[in-house]
C-alpha positions, -999 to +999 in steps of 0.1 A: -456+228+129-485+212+146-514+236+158-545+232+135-559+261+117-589+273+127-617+269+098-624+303+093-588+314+085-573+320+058-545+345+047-559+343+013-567+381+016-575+396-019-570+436-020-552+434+018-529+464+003-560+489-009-574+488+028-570+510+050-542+512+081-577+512+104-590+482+080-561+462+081-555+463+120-592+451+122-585+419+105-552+415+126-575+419+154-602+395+140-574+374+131-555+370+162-580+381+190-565+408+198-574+425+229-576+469+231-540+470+245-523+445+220-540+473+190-529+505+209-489+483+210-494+472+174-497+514+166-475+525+197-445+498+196-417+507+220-413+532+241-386+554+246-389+540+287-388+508+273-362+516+251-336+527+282-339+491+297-327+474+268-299+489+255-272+519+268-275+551+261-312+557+249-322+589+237-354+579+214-368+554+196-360+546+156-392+529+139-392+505+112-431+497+093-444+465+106-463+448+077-479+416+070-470+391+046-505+373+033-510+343+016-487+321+029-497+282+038-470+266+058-472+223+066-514+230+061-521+260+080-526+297+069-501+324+083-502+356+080-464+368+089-453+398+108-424+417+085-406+446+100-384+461+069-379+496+052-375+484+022-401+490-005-418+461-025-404+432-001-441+426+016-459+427-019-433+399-033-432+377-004-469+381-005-474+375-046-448+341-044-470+329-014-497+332-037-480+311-062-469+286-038-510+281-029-513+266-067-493+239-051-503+233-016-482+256+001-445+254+016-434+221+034-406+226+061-384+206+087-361+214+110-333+200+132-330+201+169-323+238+182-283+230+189-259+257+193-222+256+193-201+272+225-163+272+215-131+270+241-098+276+223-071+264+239-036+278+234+000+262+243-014+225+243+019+205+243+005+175+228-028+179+204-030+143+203-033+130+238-051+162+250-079+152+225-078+119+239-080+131+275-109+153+270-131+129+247-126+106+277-138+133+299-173+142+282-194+129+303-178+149+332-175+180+312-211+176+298-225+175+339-205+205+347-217+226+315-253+220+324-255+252+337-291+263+325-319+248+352-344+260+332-333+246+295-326+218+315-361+211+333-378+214+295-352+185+280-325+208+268-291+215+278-256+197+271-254+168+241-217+161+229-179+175+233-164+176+201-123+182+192-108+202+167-072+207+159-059+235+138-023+229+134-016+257+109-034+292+115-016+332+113-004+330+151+002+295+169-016+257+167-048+259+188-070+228+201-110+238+197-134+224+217-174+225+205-199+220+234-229+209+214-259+226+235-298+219+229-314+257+236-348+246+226-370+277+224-341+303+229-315+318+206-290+306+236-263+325+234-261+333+271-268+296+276-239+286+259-212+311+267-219+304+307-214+267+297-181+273+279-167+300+304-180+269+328-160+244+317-128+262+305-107+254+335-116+217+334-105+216+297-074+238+307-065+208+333-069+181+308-047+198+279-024+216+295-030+247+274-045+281+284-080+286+273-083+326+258-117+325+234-152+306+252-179+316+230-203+306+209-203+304+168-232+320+151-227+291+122-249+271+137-250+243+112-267+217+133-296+241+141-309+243+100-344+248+091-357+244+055-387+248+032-395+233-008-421+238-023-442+222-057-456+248-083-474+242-120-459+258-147-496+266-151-497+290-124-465+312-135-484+320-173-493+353-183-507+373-211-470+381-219-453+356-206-454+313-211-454+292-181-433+268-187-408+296-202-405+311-168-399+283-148-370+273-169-359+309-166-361+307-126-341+274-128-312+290-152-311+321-126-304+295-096-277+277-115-262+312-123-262+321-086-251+285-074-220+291-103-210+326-096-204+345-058-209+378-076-244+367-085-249+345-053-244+377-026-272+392-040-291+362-044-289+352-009-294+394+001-330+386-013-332+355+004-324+376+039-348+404+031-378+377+036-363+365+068-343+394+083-378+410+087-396+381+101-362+383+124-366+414+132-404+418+139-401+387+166-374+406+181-344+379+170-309+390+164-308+393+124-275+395+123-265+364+137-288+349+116-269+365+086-235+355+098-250+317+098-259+318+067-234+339+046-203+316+062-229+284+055-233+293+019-196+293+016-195+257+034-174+240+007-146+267-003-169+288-028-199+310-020-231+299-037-266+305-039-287+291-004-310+277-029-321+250-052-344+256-078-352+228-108-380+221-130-396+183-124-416+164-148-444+156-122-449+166-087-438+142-060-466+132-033-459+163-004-450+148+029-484+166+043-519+160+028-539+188+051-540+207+019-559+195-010-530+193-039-539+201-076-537+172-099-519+170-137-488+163-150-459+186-150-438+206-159-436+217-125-409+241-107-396+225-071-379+248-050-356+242-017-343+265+004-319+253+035-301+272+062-285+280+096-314+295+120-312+304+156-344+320+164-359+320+204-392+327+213-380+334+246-351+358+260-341+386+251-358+412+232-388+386+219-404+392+256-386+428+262-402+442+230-440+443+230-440+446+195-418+415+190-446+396+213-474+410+196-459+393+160-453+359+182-490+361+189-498+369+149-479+339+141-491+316+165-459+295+165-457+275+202-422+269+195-386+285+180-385+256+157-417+266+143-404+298+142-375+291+120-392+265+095-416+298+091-386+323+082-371+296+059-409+294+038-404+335+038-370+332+025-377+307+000-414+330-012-389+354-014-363+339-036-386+329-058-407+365-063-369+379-072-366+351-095-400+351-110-396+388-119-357+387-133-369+358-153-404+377-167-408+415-170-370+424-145-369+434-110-375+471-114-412+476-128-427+468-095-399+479-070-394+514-087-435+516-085-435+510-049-404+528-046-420+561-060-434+565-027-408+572-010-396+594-033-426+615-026-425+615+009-386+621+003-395+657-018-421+667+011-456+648+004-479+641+027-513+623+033-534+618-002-502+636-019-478+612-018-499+585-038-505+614-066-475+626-067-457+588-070-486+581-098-471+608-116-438+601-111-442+563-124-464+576-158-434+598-165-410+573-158-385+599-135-385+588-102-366+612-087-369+639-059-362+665-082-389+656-103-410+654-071-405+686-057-409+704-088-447+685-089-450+690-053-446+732-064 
């Protein structure tokens, strides 16, 4: 991520959450020069006419709240991040770890080249052996003919590498698997990809000697990865009630838990995905592929384990940026990593169909979808470790049944000024529950 930060930003924004919905937008506006129309979309999202272009069958519209995550420096710059989620207290953690992660200069992230995998299966292959031969010989053939995206191609993407895979032993017959490694660049690419497979299916067909059934892509895209770490005092974690260097230690047993155990690990990694499933789904990218990446990568050597890696470090090492002045003193100091399949576009599909989606590209200010995805990875990493934090300190359900409350409330019938009452008194009794709400409400 290269665009500088303007001086005057920060998303350092004390008190964000006690402003108003009129308040906030103004600072999103402020933030982001948003013009009159861009505010009435941010308030209006899609419309139902909208709506009947994109999908089948349209007969309304089904909103989620957009919020912003604050706080968050990614490779030097301030964000604020777009988060569309239903979920109560995922915006005020993501937002509180970001906070933490300033102590230390922020999140540093990477990312590989945007390549996506188009699969041909090949059935009936009479020899698995000398039809890998044939086709390896064949690449650069097969790699002109699946160049079938002008416009990936004219920007530097398109077709890198054709890659063999035998499966000798699987419930029906052997099969012969052929990956078509494809650069996207700034789209997902799944279009991209499945033309170039369908493309090239006969030519792979002629070369084997099998008949090709599946030509589609795989949504483990393990060569498109993004990652973030970041560096945090034990300082910075202290409390009244709870020691530093304590919690740390505690965050660091947690992770080991979660890497151990797959009963602890699906929830881990569910955290993980509530950080970047609603960064997903505010830019308009498909969340669920981006789940299916990283579910069957967390399972990459035979056991499903936590996507994270969190440790506590004597001293912290030099960050590979220095746009952010970075506290001084010895550790201890916690260091986390977060790595992952990510397929994010900034272009196609519904990130320029859905005017919200374009309005949280233009929050963001990311120029391109590896951007996009190092920024999701930081969010699912700030996100991880606000889970962590709290099941190592005072447990996960102070907060979130605080902010749940809320919903209760609006569940039993609240409105307006009502529903923050009634959810007070719902957290100073301790029963969060409709029942309880509706008999206040009466």
């Amino acid at each position: 991520m290269t665009q500088p930060e303007a001086p005057h930003h920060t998303s350092r924004l004390s008190g964000f959450y006690q402003k108003s919905v009129a308040e906030r937008t103004a600072l999103l506006a402020a933030w982001a020069a948003l013009n009159a129309a861009e505010i009435e979309t941010l308030h209006a999202g899609l419309s139902v006419a909208q709506a009947d272009k994109m999908v089948e069958n349209v007969v309304g519209v089904y909103n989620l709240p957009l919020g912003i995550g604050t706080n968050f420096v990614v490779n030097g710059r301030d964000l604020l991040v777009p988060m569309a989620v239903e979920e109560p207290s995922v915006i005020a953690a993501v937002s509180y770890a970001a906070r933490l992660a300033r102590s230390g200069g922020g999140f540093q992230t990477g990312s590989t080249r945007s390549v996506m995998i188009a699969q041909v299966q090949l059935l009936g292959v009479p020899d698995m052996e000398q039809a890998t031969a044939r086709i390896l010989a064949a690449q650069p053939a097969l790699l002109a003919a699946a160049n079938t995206s002008p416009s990936i191609a004219a920007q530097g993407g398109g077709p890198l590498e054709i890659e063999v895979r035998c499966l000798p032993v699987t419930p029906t017959v052997p099969m012969l698997v052929v990956h078509l490694l494809f650069d996207t660049l700034d789209a997902m690419g799944a279009n991209a990809v499945n033309t170039a497979a369908e493309t090239i299916a006969p030519q792979l067909e002629a070369l084997s000697g099998g008949h090709a059934l599946l030509r589609i892509l795989s949504n483990l895209s393990d060569r498109r990865r993004a990652w973030a770490e970041v560096t945090i005092p034990a300082a910075t974690f202290a409390t009244p009630e709870n020691d530093g260097n304590a919690v740390i230690h505690g965050i660091a047993h947690a992770n080991a838990f979660a890497v151990a155990d797959p009963y602890r690990a699906a929830t881990h990694n569910k955290g993980i995905l509530n950080g970047i499933d609603a960064v997903a789904v505010a830019t308009g990218n498909d969340w669920r592929a981006i789940e299916a990446g990283a579910h069957a990568y967390a399972a990459r050597d035979g056991q499903y384990r936590a996507l994270t890696e969190w440790r506590v470090i004597a001293d912290k090492q030099p960050p590979p940026s220095k746009t952010v002045e970075q506290p001084s003193g010895s550790g201890p100091w916690l260091y986390g990593r977060l790595e992952l399949p990510l397929a994010a576009g900034i272009v196609g599909g519904a990130t320029r169909a859905h005017p919200t989606a374009q309005l949280s590209l233009k929050l963001l200010g990311v120029q391109h979808a590896r951007e996009l995805s190092e920024v999701m990875a930081a969010v699912g990493l700030a996100q991880n470790l606000a889970a962590l934090r709290a099941l190592a300190s005072e447990g996960i359900q102070q907060g979130h049944m605080t902010l749940h409350a809320r919903q209760v409330a609006l569940a039993a019938g609240a409105s307006g000024s009502t529903v923050d009452s009634i959810a007070a008194q719902l957290v100073a009794e301790g029963q969060i529950r409709v029942e309880r709400a509706r008999e206040l409400l009466s």
